[in-house]
SEZA-833933 format. One line per 5 residues: their letters; for each residue x, y, z of C-alpha. Coordinates in Angstrom, 2 decimals, m for minus. Layout:
a> X:Y:Z  ... .
This chain:
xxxxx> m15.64:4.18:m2.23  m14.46:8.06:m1.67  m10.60:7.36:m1.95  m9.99:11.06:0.28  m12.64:10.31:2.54 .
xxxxx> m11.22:6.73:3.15  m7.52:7.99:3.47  m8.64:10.38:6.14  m10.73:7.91:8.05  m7.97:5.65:8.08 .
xxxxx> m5.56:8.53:9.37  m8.58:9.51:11.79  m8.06:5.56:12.89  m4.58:5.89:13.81  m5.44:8.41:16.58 .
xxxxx> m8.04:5.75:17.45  m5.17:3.49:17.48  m3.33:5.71:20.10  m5.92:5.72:22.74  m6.52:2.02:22.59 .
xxxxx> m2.91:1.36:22.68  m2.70:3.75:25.82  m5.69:2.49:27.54  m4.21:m0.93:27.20  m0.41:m0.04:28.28 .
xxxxx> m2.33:1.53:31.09  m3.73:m1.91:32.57  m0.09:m3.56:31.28  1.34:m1.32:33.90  m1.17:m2.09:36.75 .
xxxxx> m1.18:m5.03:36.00  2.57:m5.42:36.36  2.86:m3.42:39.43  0.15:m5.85:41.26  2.88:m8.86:40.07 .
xxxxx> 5.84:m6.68:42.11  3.43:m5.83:45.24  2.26:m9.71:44.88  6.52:m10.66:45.21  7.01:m8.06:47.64 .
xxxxx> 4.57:m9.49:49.83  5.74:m12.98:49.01  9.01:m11.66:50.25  8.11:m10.57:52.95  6.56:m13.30:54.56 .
xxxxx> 9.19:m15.35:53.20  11.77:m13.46:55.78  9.63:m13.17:58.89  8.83:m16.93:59.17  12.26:m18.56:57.81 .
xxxxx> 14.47:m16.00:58.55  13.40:m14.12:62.17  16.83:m13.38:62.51  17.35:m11.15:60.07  16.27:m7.63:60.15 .
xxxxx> 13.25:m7.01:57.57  13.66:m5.00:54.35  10.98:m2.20:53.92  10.56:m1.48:50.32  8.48:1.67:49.76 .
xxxxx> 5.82:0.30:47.44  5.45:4.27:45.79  9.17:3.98:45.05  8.77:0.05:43.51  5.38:1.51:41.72 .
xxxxx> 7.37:4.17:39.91  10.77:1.96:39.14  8.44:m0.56:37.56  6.27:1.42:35.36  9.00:3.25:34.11 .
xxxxx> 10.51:m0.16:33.27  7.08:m1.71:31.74  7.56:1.49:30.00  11.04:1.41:28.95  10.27:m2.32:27.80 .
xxxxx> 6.89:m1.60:25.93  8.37:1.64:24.06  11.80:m0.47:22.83  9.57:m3.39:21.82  7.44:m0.89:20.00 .
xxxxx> 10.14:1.05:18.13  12.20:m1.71:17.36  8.71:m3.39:15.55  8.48:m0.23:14.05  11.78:0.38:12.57 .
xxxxx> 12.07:m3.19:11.19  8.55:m2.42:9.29  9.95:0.78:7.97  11.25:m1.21:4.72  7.27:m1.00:4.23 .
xxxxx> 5.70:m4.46:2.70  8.54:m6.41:1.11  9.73:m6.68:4.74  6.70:m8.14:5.94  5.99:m10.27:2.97 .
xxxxx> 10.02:m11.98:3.67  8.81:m12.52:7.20  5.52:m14.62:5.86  7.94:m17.11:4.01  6.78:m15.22:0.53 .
xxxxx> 9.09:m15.18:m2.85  9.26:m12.88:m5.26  7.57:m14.11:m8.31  10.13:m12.92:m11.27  7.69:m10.70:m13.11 .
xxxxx> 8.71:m12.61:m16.39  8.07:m16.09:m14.84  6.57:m18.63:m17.41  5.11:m20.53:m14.66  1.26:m20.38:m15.42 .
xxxxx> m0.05:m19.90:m12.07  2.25:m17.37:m11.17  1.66:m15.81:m15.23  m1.73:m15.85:m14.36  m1.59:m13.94:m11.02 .
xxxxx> 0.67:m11.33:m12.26  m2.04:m10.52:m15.30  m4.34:m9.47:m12.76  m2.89:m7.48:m10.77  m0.78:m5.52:m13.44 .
xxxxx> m4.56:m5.49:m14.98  m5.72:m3.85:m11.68  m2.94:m1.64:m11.16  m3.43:0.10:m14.02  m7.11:0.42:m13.81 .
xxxxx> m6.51:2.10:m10.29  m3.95:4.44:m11.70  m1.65:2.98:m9.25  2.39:1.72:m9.78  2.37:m2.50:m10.11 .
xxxxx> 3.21:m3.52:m6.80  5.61:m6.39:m6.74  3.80:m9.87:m6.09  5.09:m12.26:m3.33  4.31:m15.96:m3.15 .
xxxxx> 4.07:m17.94:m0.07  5.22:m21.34:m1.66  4.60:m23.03:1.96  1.51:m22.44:2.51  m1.73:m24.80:0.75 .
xxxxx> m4.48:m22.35:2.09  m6.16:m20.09:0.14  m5.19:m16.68:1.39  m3.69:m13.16:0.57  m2.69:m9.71:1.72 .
xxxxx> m1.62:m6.64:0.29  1.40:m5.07:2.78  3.47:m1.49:2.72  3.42:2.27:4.25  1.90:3.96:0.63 .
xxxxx> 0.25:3.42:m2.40  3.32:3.35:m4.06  5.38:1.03:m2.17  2.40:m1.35:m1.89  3.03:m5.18:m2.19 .
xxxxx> 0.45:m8.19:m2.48  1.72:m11.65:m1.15  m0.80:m14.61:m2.59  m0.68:m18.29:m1.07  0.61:m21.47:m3.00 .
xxxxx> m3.00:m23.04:m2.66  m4.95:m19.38:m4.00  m3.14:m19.26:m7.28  m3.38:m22.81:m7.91  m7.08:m23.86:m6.35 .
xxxxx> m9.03:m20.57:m7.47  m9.87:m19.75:m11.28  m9.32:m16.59:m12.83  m12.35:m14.69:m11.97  m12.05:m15.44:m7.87 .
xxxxx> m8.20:m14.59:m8.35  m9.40:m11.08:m9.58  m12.14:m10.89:m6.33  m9.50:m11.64:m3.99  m6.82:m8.98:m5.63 .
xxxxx> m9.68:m6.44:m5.88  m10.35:m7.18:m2.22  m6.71:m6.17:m1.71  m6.54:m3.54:m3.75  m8.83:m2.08:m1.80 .
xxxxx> m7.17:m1.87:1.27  m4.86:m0.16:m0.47  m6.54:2.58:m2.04  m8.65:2.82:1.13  m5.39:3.50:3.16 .
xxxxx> m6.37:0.47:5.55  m2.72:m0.74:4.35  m0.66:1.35:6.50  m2.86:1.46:9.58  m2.67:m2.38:9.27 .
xxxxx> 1.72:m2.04:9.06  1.44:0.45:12.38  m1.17:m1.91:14.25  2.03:m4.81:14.09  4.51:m2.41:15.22 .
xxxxx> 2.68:m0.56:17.94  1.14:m4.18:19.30  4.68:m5.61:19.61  5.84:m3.62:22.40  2.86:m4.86:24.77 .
xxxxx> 3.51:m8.72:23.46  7.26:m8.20:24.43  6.39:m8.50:28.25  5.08:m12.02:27.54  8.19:m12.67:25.45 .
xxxxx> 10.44:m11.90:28.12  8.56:m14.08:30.65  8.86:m17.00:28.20  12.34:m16.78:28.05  13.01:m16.42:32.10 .
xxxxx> 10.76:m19.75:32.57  12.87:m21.63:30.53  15.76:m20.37:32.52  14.21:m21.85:35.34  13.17:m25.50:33.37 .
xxxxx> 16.77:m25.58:32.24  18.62:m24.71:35.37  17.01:m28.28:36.52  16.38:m28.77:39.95  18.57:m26.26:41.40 .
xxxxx> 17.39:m25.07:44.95  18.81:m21.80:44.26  16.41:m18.97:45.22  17.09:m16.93:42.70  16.61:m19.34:39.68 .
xxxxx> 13.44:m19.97:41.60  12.53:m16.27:42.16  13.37:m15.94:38.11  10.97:m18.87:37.34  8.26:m17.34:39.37 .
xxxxx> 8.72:m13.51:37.65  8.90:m15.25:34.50  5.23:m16.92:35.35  4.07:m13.41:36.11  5.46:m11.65:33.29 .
xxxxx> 3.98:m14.75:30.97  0.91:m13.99:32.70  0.56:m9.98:31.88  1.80:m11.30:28.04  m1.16:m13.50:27.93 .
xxxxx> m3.37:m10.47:29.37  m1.13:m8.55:26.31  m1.87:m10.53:24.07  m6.00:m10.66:25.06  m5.34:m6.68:24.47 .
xxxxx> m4.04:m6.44:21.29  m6.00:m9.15:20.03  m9.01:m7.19:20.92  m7.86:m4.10:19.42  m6.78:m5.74:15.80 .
xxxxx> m10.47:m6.95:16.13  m12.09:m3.79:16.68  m10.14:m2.02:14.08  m10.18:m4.66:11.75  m13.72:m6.72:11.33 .
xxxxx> m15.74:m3.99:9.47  m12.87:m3.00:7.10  m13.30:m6.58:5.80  m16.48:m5.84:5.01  m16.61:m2.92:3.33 .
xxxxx> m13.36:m4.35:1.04  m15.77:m7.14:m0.45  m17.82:m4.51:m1.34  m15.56:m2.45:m3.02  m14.57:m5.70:m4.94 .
xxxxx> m17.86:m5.95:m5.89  m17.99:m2.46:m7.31  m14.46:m2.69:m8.72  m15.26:m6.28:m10.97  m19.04:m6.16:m11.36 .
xxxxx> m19.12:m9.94:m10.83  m19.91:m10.87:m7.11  m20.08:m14.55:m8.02  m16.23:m14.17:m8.07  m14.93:m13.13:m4.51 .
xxxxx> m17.57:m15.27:m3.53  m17.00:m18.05:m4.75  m13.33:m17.63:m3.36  m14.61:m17.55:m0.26  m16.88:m20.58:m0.86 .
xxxxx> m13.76:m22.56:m1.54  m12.28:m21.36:1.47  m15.12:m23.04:3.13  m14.30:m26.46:1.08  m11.01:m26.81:2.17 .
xxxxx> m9.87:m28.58:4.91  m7.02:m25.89:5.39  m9.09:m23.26:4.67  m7.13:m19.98:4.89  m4.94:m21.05:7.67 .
xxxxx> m1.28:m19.49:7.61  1.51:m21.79:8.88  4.30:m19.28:9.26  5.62:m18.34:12.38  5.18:m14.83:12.10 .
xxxxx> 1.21:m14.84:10.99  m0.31:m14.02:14.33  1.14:m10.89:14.56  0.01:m10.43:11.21  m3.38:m12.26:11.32 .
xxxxx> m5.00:m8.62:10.23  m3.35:m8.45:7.00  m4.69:m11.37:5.45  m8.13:m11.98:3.31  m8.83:m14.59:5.32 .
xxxxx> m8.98:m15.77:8.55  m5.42:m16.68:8.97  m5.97:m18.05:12.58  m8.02:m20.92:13.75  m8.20:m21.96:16.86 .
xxxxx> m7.57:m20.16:20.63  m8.82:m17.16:21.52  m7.99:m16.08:18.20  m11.20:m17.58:16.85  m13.27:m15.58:19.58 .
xxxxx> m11.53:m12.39:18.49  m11.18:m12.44:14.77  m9.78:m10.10:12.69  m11.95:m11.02:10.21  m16.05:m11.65:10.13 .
xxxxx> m17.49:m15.41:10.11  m16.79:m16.40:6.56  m20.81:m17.33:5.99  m21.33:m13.93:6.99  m19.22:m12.22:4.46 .
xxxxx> m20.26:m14.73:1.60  m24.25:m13.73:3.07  m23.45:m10.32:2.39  m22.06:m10.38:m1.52  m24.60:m13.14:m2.38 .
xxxxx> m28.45:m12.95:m0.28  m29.61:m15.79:m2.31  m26.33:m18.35:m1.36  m27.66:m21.47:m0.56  m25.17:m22.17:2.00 .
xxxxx> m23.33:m24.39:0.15  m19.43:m24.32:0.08  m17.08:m25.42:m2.98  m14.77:m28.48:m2.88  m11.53:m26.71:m4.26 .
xxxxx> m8.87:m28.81:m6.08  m5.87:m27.75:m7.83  m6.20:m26.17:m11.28  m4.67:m26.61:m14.52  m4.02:m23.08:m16.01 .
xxxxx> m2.03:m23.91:m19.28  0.54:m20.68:m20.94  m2.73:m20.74:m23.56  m4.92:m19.27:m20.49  m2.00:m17.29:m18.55 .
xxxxx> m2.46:m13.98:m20.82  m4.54:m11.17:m20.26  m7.18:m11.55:m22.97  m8.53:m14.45:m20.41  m11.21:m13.96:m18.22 .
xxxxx> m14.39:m13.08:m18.56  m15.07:m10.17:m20.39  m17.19:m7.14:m19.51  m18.88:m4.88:m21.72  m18.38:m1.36:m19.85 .
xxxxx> m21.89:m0.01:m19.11  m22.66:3.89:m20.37  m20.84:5.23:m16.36  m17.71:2.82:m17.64  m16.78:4.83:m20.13 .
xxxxx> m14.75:7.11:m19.09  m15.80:10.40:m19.36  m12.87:11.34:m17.34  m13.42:14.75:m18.96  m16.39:15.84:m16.67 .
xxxxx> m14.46:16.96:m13.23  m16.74:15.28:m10.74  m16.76:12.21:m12.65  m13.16:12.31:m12.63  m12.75:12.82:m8.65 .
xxxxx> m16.10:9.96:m8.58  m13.83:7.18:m10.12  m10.36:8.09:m8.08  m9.60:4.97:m5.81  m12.64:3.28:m7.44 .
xxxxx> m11.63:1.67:m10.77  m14.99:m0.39:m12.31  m15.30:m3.75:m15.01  m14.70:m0.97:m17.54  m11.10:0.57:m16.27 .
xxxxx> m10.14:m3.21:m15.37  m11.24:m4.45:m19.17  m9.47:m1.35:m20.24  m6.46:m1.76:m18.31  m6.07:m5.25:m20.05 .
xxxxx> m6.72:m4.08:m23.50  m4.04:m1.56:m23.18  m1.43:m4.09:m21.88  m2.11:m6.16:m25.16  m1.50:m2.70:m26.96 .
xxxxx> 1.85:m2.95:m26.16  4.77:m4.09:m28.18  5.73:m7.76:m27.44  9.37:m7.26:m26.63  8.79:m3.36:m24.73 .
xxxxx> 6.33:m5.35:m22.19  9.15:m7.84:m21.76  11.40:m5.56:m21.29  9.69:m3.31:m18.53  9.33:m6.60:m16.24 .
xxxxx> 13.07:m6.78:m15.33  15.38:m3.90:m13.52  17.93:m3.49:m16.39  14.73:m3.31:m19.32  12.96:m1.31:m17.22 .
xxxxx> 15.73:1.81:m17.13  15.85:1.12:m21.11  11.66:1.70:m21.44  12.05:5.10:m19.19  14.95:5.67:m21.47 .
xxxxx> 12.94:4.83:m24.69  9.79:7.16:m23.92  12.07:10.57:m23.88  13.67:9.10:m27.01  10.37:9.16:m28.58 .
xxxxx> 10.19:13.03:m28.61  13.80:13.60:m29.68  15.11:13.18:m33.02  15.94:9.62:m33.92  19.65:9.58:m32.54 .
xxxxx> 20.24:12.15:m29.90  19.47:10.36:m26.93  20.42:7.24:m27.84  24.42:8.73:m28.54  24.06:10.52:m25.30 .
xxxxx> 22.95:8.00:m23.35  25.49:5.59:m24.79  27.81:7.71:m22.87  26.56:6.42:m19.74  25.07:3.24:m20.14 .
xxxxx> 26.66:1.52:m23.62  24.58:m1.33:m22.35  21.29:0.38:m22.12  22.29:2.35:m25.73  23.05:m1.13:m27.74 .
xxxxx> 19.19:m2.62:m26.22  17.42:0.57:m26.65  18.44:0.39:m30.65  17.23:m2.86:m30.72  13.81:m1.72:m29.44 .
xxxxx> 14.11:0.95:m31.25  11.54:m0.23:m33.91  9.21:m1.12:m31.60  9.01:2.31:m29.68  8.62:3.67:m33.12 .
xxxxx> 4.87:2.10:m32.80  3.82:2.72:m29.37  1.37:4.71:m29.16  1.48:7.90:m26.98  m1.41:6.86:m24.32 .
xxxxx> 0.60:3.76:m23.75  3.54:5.64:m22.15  1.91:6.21:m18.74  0.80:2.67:m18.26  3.81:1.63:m19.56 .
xxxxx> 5.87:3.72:m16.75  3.47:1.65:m14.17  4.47:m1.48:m15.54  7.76:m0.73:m15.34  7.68:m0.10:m11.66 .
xxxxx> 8.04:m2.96:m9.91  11.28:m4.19:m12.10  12.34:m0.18:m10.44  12.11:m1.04:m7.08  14.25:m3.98:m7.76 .
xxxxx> 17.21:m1.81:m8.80  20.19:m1.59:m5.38  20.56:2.23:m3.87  23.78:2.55:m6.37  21.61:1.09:m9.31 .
xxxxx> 18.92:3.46:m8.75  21.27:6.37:m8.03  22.74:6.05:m11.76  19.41:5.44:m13.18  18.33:8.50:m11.91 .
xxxxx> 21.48:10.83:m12.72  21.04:9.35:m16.60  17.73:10.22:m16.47  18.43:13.81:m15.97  21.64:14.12:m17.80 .
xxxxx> 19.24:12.47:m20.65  16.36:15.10:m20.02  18.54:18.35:m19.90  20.74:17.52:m22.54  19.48:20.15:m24.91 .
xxxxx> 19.41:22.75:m21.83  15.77:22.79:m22.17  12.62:20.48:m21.03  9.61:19.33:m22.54  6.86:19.12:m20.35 .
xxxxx> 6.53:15.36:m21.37  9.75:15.11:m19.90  10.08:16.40:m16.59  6.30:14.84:m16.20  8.54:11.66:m16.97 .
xxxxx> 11.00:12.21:m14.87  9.07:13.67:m12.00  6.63:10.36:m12.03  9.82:8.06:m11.85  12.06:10.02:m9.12 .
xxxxx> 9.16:10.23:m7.05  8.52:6.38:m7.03  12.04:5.18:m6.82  13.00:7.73:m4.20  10.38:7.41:m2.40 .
xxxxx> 10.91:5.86:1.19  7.78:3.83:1.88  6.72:6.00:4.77  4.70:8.50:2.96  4.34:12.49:3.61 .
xxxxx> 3.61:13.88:6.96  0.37:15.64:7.26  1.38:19.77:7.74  m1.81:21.45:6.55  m4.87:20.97:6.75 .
xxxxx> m6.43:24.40:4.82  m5.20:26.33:1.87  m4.48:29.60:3.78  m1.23:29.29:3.62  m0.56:27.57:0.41 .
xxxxx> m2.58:30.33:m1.98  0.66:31.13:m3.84  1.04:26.70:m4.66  m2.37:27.27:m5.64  m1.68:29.73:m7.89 .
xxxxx> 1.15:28.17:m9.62  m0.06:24.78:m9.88  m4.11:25.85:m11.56  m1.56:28.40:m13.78  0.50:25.78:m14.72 .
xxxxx> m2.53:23.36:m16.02  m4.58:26.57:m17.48  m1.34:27.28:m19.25  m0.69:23.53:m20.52  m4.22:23.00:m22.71 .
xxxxx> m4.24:26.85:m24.30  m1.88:29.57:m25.00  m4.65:32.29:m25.42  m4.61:34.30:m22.40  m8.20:34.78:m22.44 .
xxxxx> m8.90:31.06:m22.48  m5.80:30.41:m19.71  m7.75:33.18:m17.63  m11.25:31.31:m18.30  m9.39:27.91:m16.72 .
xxxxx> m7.31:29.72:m13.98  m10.88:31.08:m12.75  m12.57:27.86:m13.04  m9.95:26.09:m11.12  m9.84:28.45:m8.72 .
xxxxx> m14.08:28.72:m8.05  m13.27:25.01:m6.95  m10.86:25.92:m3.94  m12.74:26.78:m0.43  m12.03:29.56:1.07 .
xxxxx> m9.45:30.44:m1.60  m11.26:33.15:m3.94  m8.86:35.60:m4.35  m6.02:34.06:m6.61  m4.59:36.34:m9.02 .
xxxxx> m2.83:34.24:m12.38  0.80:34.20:m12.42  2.78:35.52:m15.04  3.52:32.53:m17.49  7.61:33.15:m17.04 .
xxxxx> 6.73:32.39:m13.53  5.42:29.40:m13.87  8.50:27.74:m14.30  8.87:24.15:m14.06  11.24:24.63:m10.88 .
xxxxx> 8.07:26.84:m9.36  5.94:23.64:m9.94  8.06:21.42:m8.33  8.42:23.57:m5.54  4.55:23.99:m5.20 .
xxxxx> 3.92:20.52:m5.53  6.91:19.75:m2.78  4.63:22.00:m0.02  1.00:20.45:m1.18  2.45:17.12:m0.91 .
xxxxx> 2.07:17.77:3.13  m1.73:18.52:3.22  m4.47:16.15:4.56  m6.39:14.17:2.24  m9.88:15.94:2.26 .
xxxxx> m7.70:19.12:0.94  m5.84:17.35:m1.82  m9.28:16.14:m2.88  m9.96:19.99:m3.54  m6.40:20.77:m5.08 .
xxxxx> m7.04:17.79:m7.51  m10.94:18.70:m8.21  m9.86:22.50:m8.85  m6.67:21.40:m11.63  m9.76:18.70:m13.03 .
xxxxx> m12.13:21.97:m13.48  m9.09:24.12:m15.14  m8.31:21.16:m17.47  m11.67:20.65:m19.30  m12.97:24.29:m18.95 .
xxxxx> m12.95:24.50:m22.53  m14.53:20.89:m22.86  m11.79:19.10:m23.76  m8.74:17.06:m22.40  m5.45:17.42:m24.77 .
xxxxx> m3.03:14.37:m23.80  m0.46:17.10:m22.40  m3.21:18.15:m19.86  m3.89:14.55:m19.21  m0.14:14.10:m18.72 .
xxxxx> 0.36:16.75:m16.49  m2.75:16.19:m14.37  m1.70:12.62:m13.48  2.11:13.88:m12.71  0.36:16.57:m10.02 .
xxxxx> m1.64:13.49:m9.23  1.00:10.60:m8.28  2.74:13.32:m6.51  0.07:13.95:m4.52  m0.09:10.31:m3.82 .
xxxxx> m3.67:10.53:m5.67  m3.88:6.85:m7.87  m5.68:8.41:m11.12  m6.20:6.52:m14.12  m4.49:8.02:m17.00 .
xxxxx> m7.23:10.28:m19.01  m8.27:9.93:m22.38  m6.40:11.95:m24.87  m8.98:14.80:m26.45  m12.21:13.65:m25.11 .
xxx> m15.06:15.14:m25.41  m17.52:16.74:m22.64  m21.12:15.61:m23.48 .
């Protein structure tokens, strides 16, 4: 999978989006103004055979046309934007709506154990932040999704019957499945199909609601309540026809994505036998991956399953015919399905050494130092990154993991990675100015930060994230405030820590919506250009000659952008970087594939990654909104 190529297919799909949401507000509207010429005729008639005696009423249909489709309008648009702004929370929201629960990321349930393994193990394969896990305890199916507006404010939601009726190996198919929605940026589009949909179902909903005005009113011979009853049919009517509509859109936006997600599951474990068999015990179940909650039409497309059954749902499935998809990962299936019962997973099998274990093949091993390999593997982690990802979680000290999987430990692990580069007591007397709380548990861990080794902290940072997100607006604003009081204590940075500190603000400031697209060239950017290949050229050497060499080989990677001249190093201040990285954050996807293949040719021009290059690469990186696996400290080009 080509993580820019899918993130600008999926934005590509949103104008798609557009026209079939016009073209289908379009026959809302005629169909709606057939309804009023349909009364109006009714009307009509009505008055010239029970009432001669009155004088008739001339309506001039152009003037009723143009009063109702600017109310269809009116209605569709609020319907829409409400939708929209209600989503704007990004996935927790949606996950709340589907009946799901937080799972406490230091649960000692095993299921739940179990489920949060794999996808902290597949978060940091992807280079992406932990998203939070939701489950939905009401619901026996075997189902998933993975919800939000951006990579980093991404959630997954699992079913009650999926953690408890599929083993380890299937759970990591499915989560691989959803992780590549994610990555793919099928996430989003998914968010903006509910919200743009709504307005067109909220004709039907308003019908619904003047019926049973009608039912309850009894058998009142008022015309009106009558009259009401019979616009109420109509409207009902034009919902179903809405409904038909965005059915058929989720369907034609949807069905192929599914596909090409099992696939990239495929890829991303090396073992097929897993997703399908997940899908095999789909098959087995009587519920198969039916969602009860109220809310899971509108949200049908989300799912890994098909989360309807019946109706003209089944005709118009988000999702391909489950034999299909299974036909797909495994030719030689012989057609069988899987009886699925409940499994035991005991505390001894929750941890991440479980599983089955892969032995990375020769293009596993991460030769992250080569730059095309590097942009190869971005939104495409394999066995080896996943295998990786779990040995470095069991790297980490005991009580520091424990720590970084609730809000309050989490501020004390950023805290505890600047302490690392600072003498032994400095930060932890400053920061006992702010947070005497924080101070007292960061001594106690002191010990164990004493041990962690330095390509932990990065992964460590992405554990921490989802404990992050937890923290309220006031809880964050502290946190943050600290942080910076902490890093420019000695009126100077380290690079370490404003990568640090960058990393963090960006993630828990961020407001799930993501960056507008602004460019879409490097014409007028050359001077972020400049300062951001400076600043890596100027990170791994401090010979000129050498920064020149990396400047030039950065820059021979930029199209159409040939004739960068290297900044002076006092102008490559870390306040220039940010402000570089502030404009680049607004370009489209295919050009932040060049801005990130360029700094990858300026870092190993000399054929070798130092950890401060790797550091800084994956700070340009997240705030680009570009998932890359930490590098390899000093790794050798072969």
């Amino acid at each position: 999978m080509d993580f820019f190529a899918e993130q600008d297919r999926a934005r590509r799909n949103t104008g798609r989006l557009v026209v079939l949401f016009g073209l289908a507000v379009i026959g809302v509207i005629l169909l709606t103004n057939g309804m009023a010429w349909l009364l109006l005729e009714g009307v009509g008639f009505y008055r010239s055979t029970r009432l001669p005696d009155r004088p008739p009423v001339d309506f001039p249909f152009v003037v009723v046309a143009g009063l109702v489709t600017a109310l269809t309008l009116v209605v569709i648009t609020s319907g829409t934007a409400y939708k929209i702004v209600q989503l704007s929370g990004g996935g927790h929201v949606v996950a709340r709506h589907l009946r799901g629960r937080l799972i406490d990321p230091n649960t000692a349930e095993a299921h739940e154990r179990q489920v949060l393994n794999v996808v902290e193990e597949m978060a940091i394969a992807s280079g992406l932040p932990v998203p939070p896990v939701y489950v939905m305890d009401k619901e026996a199916s075997i189902n998933a999704f993975a919800a939000g507006n951006s990579v980093e404010s991404a959630v997954i939601g699992v079913s009650r019957g999926a953690i408890e009726r599929l083993s380890r190996d299937e759970l990591q198919g499915v989560m691989a499945h959803e992780f590549s929605h994610i990555l793919s940026g099928d996430m989003r589009l998914n968010l903006r199909l509910i919200g743009v949909l709504h307005g067109i179902l909220v004709i039907g909903i308003i019908g619904s609601v003047l019926i049973r005005i009608g039912f309850y009113a009894g058998r009142s011979r008022d015309g009106r309540i009558m009259a009401m009853a019979v616009v109420g049919l109509g409207l009902a009517i034009i919902g179903a026809v809405g409904t038909f509509f965005g059915t058929w859109i989720k369907s034609a936006i949807s069905r192929q994505r599914e596909y090409l997600a099992d696939a990239s599951a495929v890829q991303f474990t090396r073992n097929p036998d897993g997703i399908a068999d997940a899908l095999r015990k789909i098959g087995g179940t009587g519920l198969r991956s039916r969602i009860r909650a109220p809310l899971a039409a509108e949200s049908s497309h989300l799912f890994f399953g098909r989360a309807l059954t019946s109706g003209m749902h089944s005709i118009f499935s988000t999702h391909p015919p489950l034999e299909r998809r299974i036909r797909r990962i495994k030719k030689d299936w012989d057609g069988r399905m899987l009886v699925s019962e409940a499994l035991t997973v005991s505390p001894l099998m929750a941890p991440q050494s479980e599983g089955t274990p892969v032995k990375p093949s020769p293009q596993d091993t991460f030769r992250q130092a080569a730059p095309f390999a590097l942009i190869s593997l971005i939104g495409m982690p394999t066995a080896g990154h996943i295998e990786a990802a779990r040995a470095e979680i069991k790297r980490i000290p005991a009580r520091i993991l424990d720590a970084a999987r609730e809000p309050f430990g989490a501020r004390v692990v950023i805290f505890g990675l600047i302490f690392q580069g600072n003498s032994d007591d400095e930060v932890i007397n400053l920061l006992e100015e702010h947070d005497a709380a924080a101070a007292r548990e960061l001594r106690r861990l002191r010990n164990d930060f004493s041990v962690l080794e330095r390509d932990l902290f990065l992964p460590l940072v992405e554990l921490a994230c989802p404990a992050l997100d937890r923290l309220s607006p006031e809880q964050a604003e502290q946190f943050l405030a600290t942080l910076g009081a902490l890093v420019t204590a000695d009126n100077r940075i380290r690079m370490f820590e404003w990568i640090l500190q960058r990393i963090v603000s960006e993630h828990v400031q961020q407001d799930g919506q993501g960056t507008r697209v602004r460019y879409y060239g490097l014409g007028q950017l050359k001077p972020q250009c400049a300062t951001l290949l400076a600043a890596v050229a100027w990170a791994g050497h401090d010979d000129e000659q050498q920064v020149r060499a990396a400047f030039k080989a950065g820059v021979a990677r930029l199209p159409k952008v040939d004739d960068l001249e290297l900044p002076a190093r006092r102008d490559v201040s870390l306040p220039a970087i940010a402000g570089a990285l502030d404009e680049l954050q607004a370009t489209s996807p295919p050009v932040k594939k060049h801005l990130i293949d360029a700094c990858a040719a300026a870092i190993v021009s000399d054929r070798e990654v130092t950890i401060r290059e790797a550091e800084l690469f994956r700070a340009f990186a997240a705030t680009l909104g570009v998932p890359v696996r930490p590098l390899v400290a000093t790794e050798q080009v072969k």
